[in-house]
N, C-alpha and C positions, 0 to 999 in steps of 0.2 A: 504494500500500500504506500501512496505518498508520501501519508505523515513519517511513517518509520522509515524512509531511506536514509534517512542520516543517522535511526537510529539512537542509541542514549548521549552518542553526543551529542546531536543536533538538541537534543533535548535539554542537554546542561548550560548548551549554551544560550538556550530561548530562553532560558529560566533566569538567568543571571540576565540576560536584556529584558526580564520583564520584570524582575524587583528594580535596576534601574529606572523602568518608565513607571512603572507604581509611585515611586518614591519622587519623577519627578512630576507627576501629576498627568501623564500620562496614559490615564487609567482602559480606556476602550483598547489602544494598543497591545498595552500589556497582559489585558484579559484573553486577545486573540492568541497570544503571543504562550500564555499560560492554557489554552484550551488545545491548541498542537502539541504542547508537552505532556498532557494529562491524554491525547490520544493514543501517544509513543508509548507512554508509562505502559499503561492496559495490554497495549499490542503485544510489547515484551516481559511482562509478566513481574514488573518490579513493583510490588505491592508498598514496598516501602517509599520508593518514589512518586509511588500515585497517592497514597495519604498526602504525602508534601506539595504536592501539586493541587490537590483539592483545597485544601490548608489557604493555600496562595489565592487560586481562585474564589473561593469564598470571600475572601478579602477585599477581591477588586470586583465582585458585582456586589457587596455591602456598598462599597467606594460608589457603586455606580447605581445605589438605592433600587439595586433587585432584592429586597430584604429575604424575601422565601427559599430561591435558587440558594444563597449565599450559605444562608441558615443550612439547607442539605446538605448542601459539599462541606462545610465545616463537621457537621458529626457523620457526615459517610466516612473523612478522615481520620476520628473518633475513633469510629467502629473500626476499621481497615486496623489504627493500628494498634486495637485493643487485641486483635485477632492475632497478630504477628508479633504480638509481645514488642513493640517498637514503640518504648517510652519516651524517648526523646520526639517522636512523631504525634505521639498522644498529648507529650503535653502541650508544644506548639499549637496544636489543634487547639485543646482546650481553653490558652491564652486568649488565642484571635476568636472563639467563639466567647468568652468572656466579655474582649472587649467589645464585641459586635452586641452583646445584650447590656451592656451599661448605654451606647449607642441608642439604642430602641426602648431603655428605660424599665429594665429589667433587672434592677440591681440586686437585688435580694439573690435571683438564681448567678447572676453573673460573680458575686463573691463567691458563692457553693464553685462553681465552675474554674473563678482562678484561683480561690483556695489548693483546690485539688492537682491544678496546674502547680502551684508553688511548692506540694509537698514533695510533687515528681521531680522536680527542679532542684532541689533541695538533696534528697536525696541523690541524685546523679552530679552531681559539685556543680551545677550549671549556672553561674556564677550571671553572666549576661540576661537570661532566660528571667531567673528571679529578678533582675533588676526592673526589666519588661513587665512582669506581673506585677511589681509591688506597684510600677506607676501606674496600671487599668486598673488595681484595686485602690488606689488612691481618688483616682476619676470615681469610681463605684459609688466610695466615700462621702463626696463631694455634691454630687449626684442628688444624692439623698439627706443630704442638707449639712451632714455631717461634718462640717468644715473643721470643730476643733480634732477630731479622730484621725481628721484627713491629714490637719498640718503636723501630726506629730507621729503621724504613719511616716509620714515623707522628712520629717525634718532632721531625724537621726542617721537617714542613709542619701541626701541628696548629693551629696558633696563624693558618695564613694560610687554614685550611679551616674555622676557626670565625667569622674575620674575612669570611666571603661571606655573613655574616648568616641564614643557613638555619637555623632555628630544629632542626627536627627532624633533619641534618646534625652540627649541633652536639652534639646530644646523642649520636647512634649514636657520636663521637667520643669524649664523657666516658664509653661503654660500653665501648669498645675499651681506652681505657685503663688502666679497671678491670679488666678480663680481663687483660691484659698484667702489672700490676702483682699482681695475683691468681699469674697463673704464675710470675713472679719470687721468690714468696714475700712479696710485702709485703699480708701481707691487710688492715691498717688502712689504707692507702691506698686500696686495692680499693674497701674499704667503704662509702670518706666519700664515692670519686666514682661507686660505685654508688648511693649515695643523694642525691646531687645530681642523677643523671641522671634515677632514678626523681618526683622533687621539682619537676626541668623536667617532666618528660612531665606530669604532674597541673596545673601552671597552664598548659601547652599544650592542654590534651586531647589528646593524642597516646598512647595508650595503646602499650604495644608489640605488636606483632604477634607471633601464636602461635609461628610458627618463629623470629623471633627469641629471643624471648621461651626459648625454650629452647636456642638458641645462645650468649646470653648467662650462663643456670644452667651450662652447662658450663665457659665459660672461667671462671667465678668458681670454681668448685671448686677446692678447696683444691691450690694447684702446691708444688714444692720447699719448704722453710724457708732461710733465706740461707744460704750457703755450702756448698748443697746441689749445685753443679754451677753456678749461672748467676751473672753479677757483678750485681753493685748498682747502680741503677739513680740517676741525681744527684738526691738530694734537691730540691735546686731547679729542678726544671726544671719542673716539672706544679706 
């Protein structure tokens, strides 16, 4: 067949061009780009790479607000890699369906879900992996109003999750904070590290993706004023 003349390389290399166009917002590309490598995966029989490929594509019709499609590929790749004992496959899954139901407001199962994610992660030293989770369960957090749980989820480990060099990591971090600091009432903080974050993403190319992009307008929306109900948060710590 077509798709498979190139085979699993053609495949590795569509896949590294299509988290490329993911990431630079190039989402319909990269969905094409990831639907040829989930056709190779099947052909050849690598169930471990078709998990990861479903994983991916899930990702980019979330991205491209096919909420239901997204939602299936995300736990077919569950299921694939519950079957083939392929933990590191399960928990990725797990993460990005995590973050896809804090996305759709879903928080309650999306902690169950990155919980579950974090103990596998954990478990397996996967040091990057947990950093990933603890920021969608931070968003979870935040979500649900939860801004003091949130800033003190994130505030003990931000500094060692920006230090893993993840360009785009680091940023969804100065967004989180922004939200956080937003709901606490401090909007001049909010603002300077929503504009720092927006300022990385433009010399990244990293545009933000749609549903975040509108997960992030909501925690900035205007929270409390100080001594509205939540304590003050240490001027020097951020």
């Amino acid at each position: 067949m077509a798709s498979a003349a190139g085979g699993p390389g053609l495949a590795e290399a569509l896949h590294g061009l299509a988290v490329l166009l993911l990431q630079q917002g190039e989402t319909a590309e990269a969905k094409d780009a990831l639907t040829t490598c989930l056709q190779i995966r099947r052909e050849t029989g690598d169930r471990s790479k078709t998990a990861m490929e479903l994983s991916s594509l899930g990702v980019a019709y979330w991205t491209l607000g096919d909420l239901g499609t997204g939602r299936a590929m995300l736990r077919e790749s569950i299921a694939i890699a519950r079957e083939i004992g392929d933990q590191s496959r399960e928990s990725t899954a797990l993460s990005n369906l995590g973050a896809f139901e804090v996305g759709a407001n879903n928080c309650e199962h999306a902690i169950e879900l990155l919980e579950r994610a974090l103990a596998i992660d954990t478990r397996l030293g996967n040091v990057w992996g947990c950093a990933v989770i603890q920021s969608n369960l931070t968003a979870a957090m935040l979500r649900t109003g939860r801004a003091e749980e949130a800033y003190a989820s994130l505030h003990g480990q931000a500094a060692d999750m920006a230090g893993l060099g993840d360009i785009e990591l680091t940023i969804e971090i100065i967004e989180l904070l922004a939200g956080i600091f937003s709901q606490r009432g401090d909007a001049v903080r909010a603002a300077k590290l929503s504009g720092t974050a927006e300022a990385l993403r433009e010399q990244a190319g990293m545009p933000i993706r749609g549903p975040d992009a509108e997960l992030l307008a909501e925690f900035l929306a205007p929270g409390p004023q100080p001594g509205e109900g939540l304590g003050q948060v240490d001027a020097g710590t951020f």
